[in-house]
DSSP file (Angstrom, degrees, kcal/mol; ACC not computed):
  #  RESIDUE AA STRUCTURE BP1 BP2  ACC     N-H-->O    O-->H-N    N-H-->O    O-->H-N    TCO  KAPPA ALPHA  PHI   PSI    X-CA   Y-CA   Z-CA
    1    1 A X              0   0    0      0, 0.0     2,-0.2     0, 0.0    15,-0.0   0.000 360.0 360.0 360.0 110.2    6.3   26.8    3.3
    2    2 A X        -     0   0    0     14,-0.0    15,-0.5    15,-0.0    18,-0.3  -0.573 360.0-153.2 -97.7 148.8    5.3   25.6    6.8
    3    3 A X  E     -A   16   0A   0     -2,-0.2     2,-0.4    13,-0.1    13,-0.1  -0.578   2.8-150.6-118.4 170.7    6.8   22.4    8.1
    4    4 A X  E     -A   15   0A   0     11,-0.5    11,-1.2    -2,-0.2     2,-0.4  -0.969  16.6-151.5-136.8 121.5    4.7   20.1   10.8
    5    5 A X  E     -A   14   0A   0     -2,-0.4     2,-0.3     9,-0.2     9,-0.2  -0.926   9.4-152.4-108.2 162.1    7.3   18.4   12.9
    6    6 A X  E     -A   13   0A   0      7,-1.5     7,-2.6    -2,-0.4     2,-0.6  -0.912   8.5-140.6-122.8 135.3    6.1   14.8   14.5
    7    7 A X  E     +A   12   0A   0     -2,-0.3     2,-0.3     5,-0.3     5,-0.2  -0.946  28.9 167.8-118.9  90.2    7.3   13.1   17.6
    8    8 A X  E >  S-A   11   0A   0      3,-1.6     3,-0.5    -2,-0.6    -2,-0.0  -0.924  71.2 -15.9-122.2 136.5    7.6    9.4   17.1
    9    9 A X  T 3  S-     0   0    0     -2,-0.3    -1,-0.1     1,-0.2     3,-0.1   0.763 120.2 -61.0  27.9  47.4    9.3    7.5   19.6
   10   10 A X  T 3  S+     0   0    0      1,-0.2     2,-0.3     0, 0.0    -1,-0.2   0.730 119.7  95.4  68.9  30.0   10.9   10.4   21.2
   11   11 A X  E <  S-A    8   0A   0     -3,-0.5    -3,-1.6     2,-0.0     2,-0.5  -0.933  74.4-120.4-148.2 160.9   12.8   11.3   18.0
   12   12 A X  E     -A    7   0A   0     -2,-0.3     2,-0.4    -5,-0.2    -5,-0.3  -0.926  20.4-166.0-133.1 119.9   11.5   13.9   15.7
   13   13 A X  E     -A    6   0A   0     -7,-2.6    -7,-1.5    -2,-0.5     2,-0.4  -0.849  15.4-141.4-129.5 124.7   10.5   13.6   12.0
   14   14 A X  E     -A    5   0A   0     -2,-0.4     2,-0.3    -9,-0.2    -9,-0.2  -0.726  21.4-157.7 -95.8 145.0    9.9   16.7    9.8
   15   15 A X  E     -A    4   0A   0    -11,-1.2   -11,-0.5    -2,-0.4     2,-0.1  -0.998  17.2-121.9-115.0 121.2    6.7   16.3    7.1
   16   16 A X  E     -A    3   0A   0     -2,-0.3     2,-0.3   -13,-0.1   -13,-0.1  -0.387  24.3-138.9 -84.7 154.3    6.2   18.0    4.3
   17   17 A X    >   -     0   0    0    -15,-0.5     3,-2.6    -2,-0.1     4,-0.4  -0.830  30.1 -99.0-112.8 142.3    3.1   19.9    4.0
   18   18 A X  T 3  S+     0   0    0     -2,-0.3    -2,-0.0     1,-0.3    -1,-0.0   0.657 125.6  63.6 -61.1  -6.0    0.8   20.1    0.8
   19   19 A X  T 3  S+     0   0    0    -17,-0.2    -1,-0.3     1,-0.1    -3,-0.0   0.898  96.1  54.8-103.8   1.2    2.3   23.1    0.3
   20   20 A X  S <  S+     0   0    0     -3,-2.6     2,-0.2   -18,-0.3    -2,-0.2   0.390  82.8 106.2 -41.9 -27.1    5.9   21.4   -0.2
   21   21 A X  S    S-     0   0    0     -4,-0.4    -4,-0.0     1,-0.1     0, 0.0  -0.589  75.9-111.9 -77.7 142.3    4.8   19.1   -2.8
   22   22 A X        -     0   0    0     -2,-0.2     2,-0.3     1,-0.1    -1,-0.1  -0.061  28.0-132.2 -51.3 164.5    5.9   20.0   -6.5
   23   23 A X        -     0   0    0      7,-0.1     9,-2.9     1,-0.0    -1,-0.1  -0.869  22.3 -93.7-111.2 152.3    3.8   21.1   -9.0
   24   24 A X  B     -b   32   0B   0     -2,-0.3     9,-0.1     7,-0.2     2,-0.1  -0.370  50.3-108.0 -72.9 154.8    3.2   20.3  -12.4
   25   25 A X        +     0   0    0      7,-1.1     2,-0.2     6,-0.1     5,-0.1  -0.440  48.4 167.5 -82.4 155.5    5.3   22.6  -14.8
   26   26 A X        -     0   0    0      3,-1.2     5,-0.1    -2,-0.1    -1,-0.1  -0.634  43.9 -91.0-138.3-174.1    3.2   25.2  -16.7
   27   27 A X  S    S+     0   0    0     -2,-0.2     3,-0.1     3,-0.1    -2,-0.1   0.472 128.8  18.1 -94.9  12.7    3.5   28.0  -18.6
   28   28 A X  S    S+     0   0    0      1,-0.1     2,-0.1     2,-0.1    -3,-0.1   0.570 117.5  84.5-156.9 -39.4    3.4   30.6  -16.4
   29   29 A X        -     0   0    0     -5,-0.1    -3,-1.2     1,-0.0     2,-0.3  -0.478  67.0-141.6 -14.2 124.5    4.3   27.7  -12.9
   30   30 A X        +     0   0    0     -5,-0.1     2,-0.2    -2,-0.1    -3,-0.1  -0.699  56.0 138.4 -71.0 141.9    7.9   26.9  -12.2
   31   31 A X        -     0   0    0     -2,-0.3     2,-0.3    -5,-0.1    -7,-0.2  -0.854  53.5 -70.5-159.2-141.9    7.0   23.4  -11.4
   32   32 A X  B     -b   24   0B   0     -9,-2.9    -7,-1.1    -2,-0.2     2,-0.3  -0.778  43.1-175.8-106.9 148.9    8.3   19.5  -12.0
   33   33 A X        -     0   0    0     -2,-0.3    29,-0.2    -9,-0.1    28,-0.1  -0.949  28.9 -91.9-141.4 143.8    8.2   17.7  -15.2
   34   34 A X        -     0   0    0     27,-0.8     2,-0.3    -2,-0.3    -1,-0.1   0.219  41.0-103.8   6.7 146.3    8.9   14.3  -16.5
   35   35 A X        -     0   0    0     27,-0.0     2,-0.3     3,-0.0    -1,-0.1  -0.849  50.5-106.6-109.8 132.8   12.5   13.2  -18.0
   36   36 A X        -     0   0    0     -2,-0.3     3,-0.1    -3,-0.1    21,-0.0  -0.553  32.0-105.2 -60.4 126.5   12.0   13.1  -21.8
   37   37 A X        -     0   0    0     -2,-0.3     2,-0.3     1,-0.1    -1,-0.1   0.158  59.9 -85.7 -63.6-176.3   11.8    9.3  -23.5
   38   38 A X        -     0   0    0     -3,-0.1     2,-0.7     0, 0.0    -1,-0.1  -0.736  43.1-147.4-112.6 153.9   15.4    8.9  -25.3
   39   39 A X        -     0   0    0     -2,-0.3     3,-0.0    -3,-0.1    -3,-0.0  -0.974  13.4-127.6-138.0 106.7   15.5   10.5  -28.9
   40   40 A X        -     0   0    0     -2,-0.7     2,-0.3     1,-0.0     3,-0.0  -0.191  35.5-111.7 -30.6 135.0   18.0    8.6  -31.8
   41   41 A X        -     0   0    0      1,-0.0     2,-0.2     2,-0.0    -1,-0.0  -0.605  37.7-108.2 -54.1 156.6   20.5   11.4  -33.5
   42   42 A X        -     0   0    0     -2,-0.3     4,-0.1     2,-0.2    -1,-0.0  -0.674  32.9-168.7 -89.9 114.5   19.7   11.7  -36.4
   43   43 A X  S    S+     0   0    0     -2,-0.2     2,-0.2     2,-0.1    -1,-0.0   0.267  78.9  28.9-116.2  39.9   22.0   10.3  -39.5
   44   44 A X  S    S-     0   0    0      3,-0.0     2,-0.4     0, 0.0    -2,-0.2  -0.637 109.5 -48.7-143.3-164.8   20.3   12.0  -42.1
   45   45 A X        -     0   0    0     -2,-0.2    -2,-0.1     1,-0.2     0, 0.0  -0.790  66.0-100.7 -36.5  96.5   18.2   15.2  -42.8
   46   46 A X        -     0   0    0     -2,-0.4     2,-0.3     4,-0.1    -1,-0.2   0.143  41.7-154.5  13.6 111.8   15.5   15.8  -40.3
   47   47 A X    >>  -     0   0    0      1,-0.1     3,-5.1    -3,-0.1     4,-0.8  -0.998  33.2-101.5-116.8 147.8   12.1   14.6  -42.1
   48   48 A X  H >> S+     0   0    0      1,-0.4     4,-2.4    -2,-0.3     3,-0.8   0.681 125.2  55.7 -28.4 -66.7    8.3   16.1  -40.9
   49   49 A X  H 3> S+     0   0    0      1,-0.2     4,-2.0     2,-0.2    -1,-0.4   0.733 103.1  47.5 -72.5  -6.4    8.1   12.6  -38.9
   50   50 A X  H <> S+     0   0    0     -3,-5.1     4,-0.5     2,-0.2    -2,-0.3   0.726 115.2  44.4 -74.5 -19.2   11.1   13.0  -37.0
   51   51 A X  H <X S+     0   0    0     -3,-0.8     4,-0.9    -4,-0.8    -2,-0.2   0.709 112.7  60.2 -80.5 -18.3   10.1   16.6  -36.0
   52   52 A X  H >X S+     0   0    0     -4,-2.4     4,-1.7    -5,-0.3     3,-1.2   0.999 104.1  47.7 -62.2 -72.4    6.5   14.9  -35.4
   53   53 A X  H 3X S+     0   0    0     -4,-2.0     4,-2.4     1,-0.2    -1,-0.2   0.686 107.0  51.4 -51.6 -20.3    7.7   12.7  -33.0
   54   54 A X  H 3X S+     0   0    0     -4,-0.5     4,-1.3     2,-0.2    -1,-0.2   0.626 105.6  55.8 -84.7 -10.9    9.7   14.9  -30.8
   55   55 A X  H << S+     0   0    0     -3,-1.2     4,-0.8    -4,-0.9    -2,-0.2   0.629 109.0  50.2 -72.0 -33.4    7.1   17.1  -30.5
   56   56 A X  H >X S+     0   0    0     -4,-1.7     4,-2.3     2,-0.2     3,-0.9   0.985 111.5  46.8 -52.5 -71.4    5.2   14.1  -29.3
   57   57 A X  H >X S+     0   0    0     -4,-2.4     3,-2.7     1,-0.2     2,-1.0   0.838 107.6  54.5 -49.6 -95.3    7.5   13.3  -27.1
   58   58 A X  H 3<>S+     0   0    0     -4,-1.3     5,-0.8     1,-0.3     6,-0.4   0.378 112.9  47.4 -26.2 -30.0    7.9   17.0  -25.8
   59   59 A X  H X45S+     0   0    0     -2,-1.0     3,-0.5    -3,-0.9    -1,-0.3   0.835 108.8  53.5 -79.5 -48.0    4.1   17.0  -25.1
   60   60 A X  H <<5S+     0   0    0     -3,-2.7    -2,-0.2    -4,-2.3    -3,-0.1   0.885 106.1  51.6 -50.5 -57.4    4.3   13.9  -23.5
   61   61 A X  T 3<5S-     0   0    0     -4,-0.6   -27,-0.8    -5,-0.1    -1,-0.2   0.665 105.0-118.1 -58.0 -20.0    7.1   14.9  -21.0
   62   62 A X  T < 5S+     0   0    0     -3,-0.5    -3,-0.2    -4,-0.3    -2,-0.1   0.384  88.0 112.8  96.1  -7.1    5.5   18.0  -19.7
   63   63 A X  S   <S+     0   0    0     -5,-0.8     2,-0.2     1,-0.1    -4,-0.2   0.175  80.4  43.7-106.6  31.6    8.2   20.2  -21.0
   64   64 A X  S    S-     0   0    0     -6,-0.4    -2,-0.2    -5,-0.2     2,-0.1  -0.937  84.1-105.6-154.3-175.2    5.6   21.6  -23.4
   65   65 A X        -     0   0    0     -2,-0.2   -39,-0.0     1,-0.1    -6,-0.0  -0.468  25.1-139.9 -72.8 131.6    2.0   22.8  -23.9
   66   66 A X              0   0    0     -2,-0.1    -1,-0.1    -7,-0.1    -7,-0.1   0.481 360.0 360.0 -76.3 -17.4   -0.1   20.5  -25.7
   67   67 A X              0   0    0      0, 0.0    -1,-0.1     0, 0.0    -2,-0.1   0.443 360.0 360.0-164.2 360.0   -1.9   23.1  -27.8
């Protein structure tokens, strides 16, 4: 990861270079993802649409594969 430095008013400013920016997370990329929307506990039994929606949500966040 190469850095560019800049000389602005005699003082010196490091830049990140496009290859410094994160990446989106993958399955096979370490990368960056999204913070997951906030998910209720549960005070009953887990039903199809509470595993539906967190799966939504999970897809949603980036911290899994959409199919």
């Amino acid at each position: 990861m190469t850095k560019r430095v800049v000389s602005q008013n005699g003082s010196t400013t490091t830049v990140a270079t496009s290859s410094d920016l994160p990446v989106a997370a993958t399955a096979s990329t370490a990368g960056v993802v999204k913070q997951m929307t906030f998910t209720a506990q549960l005070t009953a039994a887990p039903t199809q649409a509470d595993f539906n929606a967190l799966l939504t949500k999970l897809i949603a966040s980036g911290q899994m594969a959409s199919s």
